[in-house]
DOBASE-795352 format. One record per residue (C-alpha): x, y, z; residue in three letters. Coordinates in Angstrom, 1 decimal. Layout:
+--------+--------+--------+-----+
!   east !  north !     up ! res !
+--------+--------+--------+-----+
!      X !      Y !      Z ! ALA !
...
+--------+--------+--------+-----+
REM end
This chain:
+--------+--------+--------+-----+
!   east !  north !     up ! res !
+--------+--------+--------+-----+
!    0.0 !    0.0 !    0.0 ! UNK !
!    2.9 !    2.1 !    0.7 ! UNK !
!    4.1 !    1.7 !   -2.6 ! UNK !
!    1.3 !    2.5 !   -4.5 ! UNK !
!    1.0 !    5.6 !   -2.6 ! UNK !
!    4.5 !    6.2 !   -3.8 ! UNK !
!    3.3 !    5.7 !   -7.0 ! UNK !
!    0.4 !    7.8 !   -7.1 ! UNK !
!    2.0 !   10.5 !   -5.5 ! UNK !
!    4.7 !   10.7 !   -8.4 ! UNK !
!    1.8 !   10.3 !  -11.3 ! UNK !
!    0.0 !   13.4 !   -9.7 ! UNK !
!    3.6 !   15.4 !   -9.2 ! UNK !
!    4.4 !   14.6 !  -13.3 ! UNK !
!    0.6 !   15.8 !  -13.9 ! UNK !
!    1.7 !   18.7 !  -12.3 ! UNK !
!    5.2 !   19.2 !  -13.6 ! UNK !
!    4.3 !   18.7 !  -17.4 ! UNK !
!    2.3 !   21.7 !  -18.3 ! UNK !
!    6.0 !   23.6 !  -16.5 ! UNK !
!    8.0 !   21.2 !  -18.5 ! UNK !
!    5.9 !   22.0 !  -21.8 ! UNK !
!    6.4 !   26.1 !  -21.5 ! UNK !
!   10.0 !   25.2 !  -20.8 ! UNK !
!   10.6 !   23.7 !  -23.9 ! UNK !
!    8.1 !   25.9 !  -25.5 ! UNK !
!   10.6 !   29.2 !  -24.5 ! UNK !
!   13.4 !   27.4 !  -25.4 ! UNK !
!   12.1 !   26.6 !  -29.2 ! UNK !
!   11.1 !   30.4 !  -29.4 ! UNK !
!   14.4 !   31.8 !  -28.3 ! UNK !
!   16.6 !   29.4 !  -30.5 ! UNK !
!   14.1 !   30.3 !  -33.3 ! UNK !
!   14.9 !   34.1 !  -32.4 ! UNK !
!   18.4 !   33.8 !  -32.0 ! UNK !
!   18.4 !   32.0 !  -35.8 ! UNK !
!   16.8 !   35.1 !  -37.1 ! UNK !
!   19.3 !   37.3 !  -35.4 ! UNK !
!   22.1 !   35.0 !  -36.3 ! UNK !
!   20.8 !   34.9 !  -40.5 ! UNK !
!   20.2 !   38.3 !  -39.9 ! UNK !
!   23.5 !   38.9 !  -39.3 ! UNK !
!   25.1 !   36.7 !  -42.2 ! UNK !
!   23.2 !   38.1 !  -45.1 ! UNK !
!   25.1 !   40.2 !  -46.9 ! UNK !
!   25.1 !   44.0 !  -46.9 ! UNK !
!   24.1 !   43.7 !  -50.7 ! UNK !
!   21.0 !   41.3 !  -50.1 ! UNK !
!   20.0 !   43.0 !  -46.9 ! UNK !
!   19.5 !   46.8 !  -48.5 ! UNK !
!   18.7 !   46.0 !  -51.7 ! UNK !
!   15.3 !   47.5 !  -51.3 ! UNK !
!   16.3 !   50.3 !  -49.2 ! UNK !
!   19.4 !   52.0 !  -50.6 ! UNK !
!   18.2 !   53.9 !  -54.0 ! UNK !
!   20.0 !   52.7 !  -57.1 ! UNK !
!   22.9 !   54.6 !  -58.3 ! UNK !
!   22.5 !   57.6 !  -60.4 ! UNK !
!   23.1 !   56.8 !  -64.1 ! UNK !
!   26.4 !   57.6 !  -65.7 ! UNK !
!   26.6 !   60.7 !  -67.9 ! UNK !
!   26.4 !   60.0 !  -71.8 ! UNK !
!   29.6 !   61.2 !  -73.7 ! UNK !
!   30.5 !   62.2 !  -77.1 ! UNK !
!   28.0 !   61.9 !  -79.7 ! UNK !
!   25.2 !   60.7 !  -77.2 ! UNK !
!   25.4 !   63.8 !  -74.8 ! UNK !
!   25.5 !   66.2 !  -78.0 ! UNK !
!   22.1 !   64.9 !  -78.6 ! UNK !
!   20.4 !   64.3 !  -75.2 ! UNK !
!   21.5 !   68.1 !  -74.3 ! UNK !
!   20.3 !   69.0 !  -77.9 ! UNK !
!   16.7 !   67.7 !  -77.2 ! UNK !
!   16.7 !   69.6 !  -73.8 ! UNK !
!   17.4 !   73.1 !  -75.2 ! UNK !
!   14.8 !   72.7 !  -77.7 ! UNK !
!   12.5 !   71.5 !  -74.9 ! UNK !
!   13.7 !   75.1 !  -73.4 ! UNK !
!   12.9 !   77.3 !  -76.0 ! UNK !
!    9.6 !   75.4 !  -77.6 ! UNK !
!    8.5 !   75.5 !  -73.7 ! UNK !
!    4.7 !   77.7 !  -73.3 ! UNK !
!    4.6 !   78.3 !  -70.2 ! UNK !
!    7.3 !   79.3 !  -67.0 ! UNK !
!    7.1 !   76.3 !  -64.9 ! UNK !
!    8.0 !   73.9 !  -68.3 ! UNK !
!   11.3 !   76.1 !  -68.5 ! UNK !
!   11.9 !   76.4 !  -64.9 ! UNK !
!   12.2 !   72.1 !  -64.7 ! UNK !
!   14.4 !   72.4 !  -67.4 ! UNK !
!   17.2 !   74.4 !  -65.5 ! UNK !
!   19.7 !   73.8 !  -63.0 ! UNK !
!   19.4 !   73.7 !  -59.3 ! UNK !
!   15.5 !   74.4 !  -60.0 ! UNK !
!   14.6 !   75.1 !  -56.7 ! UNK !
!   17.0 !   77.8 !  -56.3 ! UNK !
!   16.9 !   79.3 !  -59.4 ! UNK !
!   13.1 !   79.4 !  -59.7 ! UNK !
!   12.8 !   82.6 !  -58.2 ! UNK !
!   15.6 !   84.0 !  -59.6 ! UNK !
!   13.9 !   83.4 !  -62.9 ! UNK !
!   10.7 !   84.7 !  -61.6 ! UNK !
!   12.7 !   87.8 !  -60.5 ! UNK !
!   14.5 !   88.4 !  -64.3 ! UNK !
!   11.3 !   87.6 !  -66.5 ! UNK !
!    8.4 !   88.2 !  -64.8 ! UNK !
!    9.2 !   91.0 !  -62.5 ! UNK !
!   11.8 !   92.9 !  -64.9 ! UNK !
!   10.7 !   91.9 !  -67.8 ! UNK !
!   13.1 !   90.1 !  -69.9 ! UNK !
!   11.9 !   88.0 !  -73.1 ! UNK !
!   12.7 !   84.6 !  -72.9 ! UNK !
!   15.5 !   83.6 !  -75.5 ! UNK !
!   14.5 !   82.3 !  -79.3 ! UNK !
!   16.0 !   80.7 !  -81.8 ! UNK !
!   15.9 !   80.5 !  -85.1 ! UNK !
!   19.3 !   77.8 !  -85.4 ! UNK !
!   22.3 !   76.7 !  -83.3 ! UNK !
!   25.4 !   74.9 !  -84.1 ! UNK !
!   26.0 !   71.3 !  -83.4 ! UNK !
!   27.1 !   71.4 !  -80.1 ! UNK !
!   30.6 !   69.9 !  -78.5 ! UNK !
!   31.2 !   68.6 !  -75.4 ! UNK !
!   33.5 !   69.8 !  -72.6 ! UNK !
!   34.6 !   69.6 !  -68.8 ! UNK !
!   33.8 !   72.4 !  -66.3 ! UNK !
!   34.7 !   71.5 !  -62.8 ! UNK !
!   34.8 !   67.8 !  -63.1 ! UNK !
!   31.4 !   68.1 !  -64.7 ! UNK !
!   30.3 !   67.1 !  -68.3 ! UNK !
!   28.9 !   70.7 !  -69.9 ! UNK !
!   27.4 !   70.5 !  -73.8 ! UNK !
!   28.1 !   73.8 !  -75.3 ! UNK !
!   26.0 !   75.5 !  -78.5 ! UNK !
!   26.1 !   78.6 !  -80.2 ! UNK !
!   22.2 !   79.8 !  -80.7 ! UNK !
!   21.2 !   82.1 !  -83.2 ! UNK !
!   18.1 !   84.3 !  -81.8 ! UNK !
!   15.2 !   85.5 !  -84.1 ! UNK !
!   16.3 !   88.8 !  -84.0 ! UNK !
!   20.3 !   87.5 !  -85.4 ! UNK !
!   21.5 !   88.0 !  -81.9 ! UNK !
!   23.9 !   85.0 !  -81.2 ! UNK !
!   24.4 !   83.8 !  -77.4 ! UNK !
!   26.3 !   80.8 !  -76.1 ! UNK !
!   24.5 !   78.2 !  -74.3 ! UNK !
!   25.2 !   75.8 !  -71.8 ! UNK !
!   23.9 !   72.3 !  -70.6 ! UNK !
!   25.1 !   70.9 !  -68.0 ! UNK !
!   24.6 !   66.9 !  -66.3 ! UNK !
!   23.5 !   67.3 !  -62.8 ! UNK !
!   24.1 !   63.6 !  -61.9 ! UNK !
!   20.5 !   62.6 !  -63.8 ! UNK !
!   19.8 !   64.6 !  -66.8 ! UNK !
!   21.2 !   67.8 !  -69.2 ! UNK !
!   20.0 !   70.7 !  -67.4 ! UNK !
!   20.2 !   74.7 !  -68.8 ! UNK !
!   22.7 !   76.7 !  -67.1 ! UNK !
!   20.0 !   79.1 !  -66.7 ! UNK !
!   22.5 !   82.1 !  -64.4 ! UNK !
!   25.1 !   81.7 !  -67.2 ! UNK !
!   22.8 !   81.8 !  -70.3 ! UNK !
!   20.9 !   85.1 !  -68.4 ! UNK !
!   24.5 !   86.5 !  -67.1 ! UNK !
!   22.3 !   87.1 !  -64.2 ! UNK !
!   22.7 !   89.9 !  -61.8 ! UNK !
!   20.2 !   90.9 !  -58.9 ! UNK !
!   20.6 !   94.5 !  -61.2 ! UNK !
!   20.0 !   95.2 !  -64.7 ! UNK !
!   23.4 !   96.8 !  -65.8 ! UNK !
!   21.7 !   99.9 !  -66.9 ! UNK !
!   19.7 !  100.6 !  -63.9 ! UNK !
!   23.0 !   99.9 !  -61.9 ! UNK !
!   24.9 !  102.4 !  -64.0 ! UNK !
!   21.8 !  105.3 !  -63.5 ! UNK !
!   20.9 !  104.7 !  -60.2 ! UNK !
!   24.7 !  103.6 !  -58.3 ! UNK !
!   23.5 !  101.8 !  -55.4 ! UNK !
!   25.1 !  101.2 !  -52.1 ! UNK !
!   23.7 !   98.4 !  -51.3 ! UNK !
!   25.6 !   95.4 !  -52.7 ! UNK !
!   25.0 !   93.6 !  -55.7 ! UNK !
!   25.4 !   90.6 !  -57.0 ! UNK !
!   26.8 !   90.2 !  -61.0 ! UNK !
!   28.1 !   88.2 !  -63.5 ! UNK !
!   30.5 !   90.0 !  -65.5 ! UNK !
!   33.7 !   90.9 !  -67.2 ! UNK !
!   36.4 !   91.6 !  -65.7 ! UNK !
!   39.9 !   93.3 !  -67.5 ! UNK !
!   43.0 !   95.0 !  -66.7 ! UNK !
!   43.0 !   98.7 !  -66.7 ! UNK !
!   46.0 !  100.6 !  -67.8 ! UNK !
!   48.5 !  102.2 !  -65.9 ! UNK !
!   47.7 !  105.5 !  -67.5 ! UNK !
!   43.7 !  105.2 !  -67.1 ! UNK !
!   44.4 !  104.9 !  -63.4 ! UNK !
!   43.3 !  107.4 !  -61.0 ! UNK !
!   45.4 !  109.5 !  -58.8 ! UNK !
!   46.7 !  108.3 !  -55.8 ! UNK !
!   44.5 !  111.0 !  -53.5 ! UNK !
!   41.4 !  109.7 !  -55.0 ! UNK !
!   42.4 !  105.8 !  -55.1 ! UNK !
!   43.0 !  105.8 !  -51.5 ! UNK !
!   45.2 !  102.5 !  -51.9 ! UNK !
!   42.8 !  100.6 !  -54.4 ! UNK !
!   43.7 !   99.6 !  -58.2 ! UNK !
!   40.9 !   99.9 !  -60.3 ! UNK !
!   39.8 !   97.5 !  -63.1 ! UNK !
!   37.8 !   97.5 !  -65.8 ! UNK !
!   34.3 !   95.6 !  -65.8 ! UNK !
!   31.7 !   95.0 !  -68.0 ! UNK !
!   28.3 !   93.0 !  -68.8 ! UNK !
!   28.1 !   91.0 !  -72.0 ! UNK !
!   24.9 !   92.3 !  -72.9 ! UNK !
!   25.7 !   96.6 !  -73.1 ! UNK !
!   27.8 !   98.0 !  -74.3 ! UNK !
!   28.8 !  100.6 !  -71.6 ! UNK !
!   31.6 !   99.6 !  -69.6 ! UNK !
!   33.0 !  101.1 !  -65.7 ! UNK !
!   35.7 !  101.4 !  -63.6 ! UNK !
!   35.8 !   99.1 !  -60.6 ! UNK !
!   37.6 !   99.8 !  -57.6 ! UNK !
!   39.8 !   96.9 !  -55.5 ! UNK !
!   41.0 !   96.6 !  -51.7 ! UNK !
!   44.4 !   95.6 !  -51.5 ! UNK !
!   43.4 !   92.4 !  -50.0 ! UNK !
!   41.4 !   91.5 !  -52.9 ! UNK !
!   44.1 !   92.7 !  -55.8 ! UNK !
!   46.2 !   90.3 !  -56.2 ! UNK !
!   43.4 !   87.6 !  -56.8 ! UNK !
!   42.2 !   90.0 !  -59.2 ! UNK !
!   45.7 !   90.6 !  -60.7 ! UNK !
!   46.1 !   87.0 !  -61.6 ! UNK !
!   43.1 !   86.6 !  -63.3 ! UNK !
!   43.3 !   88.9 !  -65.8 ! UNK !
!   46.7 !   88.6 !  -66.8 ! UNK !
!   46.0 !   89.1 !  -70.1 ! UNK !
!   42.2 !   88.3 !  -70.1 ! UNK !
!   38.8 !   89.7 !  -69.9 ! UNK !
!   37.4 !   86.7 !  -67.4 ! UNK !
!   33.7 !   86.6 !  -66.6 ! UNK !
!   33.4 !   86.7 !  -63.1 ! UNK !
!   30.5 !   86.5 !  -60.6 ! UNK !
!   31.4 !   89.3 !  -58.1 ! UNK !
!   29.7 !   91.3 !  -55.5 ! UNK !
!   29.7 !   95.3 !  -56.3 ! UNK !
!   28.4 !   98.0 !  -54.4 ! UNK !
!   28.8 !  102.1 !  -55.3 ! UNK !
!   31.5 !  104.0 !  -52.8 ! UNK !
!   30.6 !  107.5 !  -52.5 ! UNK !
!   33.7 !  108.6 !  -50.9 ! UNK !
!   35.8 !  107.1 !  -54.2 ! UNK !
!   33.0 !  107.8 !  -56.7 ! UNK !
!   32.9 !  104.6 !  -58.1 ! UNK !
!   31.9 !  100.9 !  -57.9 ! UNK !
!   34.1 !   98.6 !  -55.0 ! UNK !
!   34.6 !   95.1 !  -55.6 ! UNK !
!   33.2 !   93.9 !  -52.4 ! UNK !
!   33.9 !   90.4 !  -52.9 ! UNK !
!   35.1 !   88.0 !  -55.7 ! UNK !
!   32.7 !   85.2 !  -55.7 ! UNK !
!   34.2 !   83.1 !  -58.2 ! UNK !
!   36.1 !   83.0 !  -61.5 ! UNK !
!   32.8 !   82.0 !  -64.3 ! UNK !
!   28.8 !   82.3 !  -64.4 ! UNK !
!   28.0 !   79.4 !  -63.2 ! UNK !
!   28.5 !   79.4 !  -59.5 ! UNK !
!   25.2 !   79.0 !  -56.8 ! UNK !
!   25.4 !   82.6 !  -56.4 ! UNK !
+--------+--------+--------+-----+
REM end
């Protein structure tokens, strides 16, 4: 009798124990199923894992005869465009120059460019960066260069160098001589020794000569000393275009160079 209250203790204590033993082994089939997912987590590699994640790489730019062409449709895209937002995808750094475009041809007034024919284009490198070049003829037999440049995706206008854009129509900054400063894309040339001002009214600047591509009225611009010698060794020799910050100096009665932003029209000025 003893025994089979042994007996019938121990069935009733595995009754009891099972349902324990059964979460036990449950657990331990979850976390090893866990630490598989982890582990193949872990060993897939980096190309499999981001694949749909990390974007695909931007395509290479075409060369040769192929960019001729792509840039080619582009500009004609430009001109034949109707209205301002089909120009305005067209161009460079859209987002920025959008209301610099707003600011040239809808608040001053400036016609958009036609053409009545352009040459056949050729490739070049600008700053590491493949440029397509044109010459375009205009309807009224105005010629102007042209400039499309691959942005990492497509041929894009260079809208600040086709334009020459300045925050001030040349004229209006010749009549009206503003101090506050300007930003423009000019010219910039030596001025000759004899052409330059006396010493009382220089008051340590050299003065250079600038200009704008599109008038033919040209002015003297004054440089710090600071800022000469940069200035000195780009136009050895040259008339450079040059986007440059001007302001008027009443006390030297003419323009100041207030700072060279870079050598070209193209910068994000």
């Amino acid at each position: 009798m003893k025994d089979d209250g042994n007996l019938e203790f121990e069935s009733e204590a595995s009754a009891r124990t099972r349902p324990h033993l059964v979460g036990m082994l449950l657990g331990l089939a979850a976390t090893l199923s866990l630490w598989a997912v982890v582990i193949g987590w872990l060993v897939i590699p980096d190309t499999e894992r981001s694949r749909g994640t990390n974007p695909a790489p931007p395509p290479p730019a075409p060369t040769g005869p192929q960019a001729v062409l792509e840039a080619g449709l582009v500009w004609d895209r430009y001109v034949e465009a109707t209205d301002f937002a089909g120009r305005a995808e067209l161009v460079l750094d859209t987002e920025r120059v959008r209301d610099l475009m707003e600011d040239f041809h809808r608040v001053r007034g400036h016609p958009w460019p036609s053409m009545s024919s352009r040459t056949d284009g050729r490739e070049i490198r600008r700053n590491g960066q493949t440029v397509v070049v044109f010459q375009v003829e205009g309807f009224d037999r105005q010629r102007y260069p042209v400039a499309l440049a691959w942005d990492g995706e497509r041929f894009a206008v260079d809208w600040e160098s086709l334009t020459a854009y300045g925050t001030m129509d040349w004229s209006r900054l010749l009549e009206t001589r503003p101090h506050e400063t300007q930003t423009l894309r000019i010219y910039l040339a030596r001025l000759p020794e004899e052409l330059q001002p006396p010493a009382s009214r220089a008051a340590g600047r050299t003065f250079f000569r600038m200009e704008h591509r599109d008038h033919p009225t040209t002015a003297v611009l004054a440089v710090r000393p600071e800022l000469a010698p940069e200035v000195f060794r780009l136009t050895e020799g040259l008339r450079v275009p040059c986007t440059a910050e001007v302001a008027w100096n009443s006390s030297i009665s003419a323009f100041e160079l207030k700072n060279l932003l870079c050598q070209g029209w193209n910068a994000p000025h």
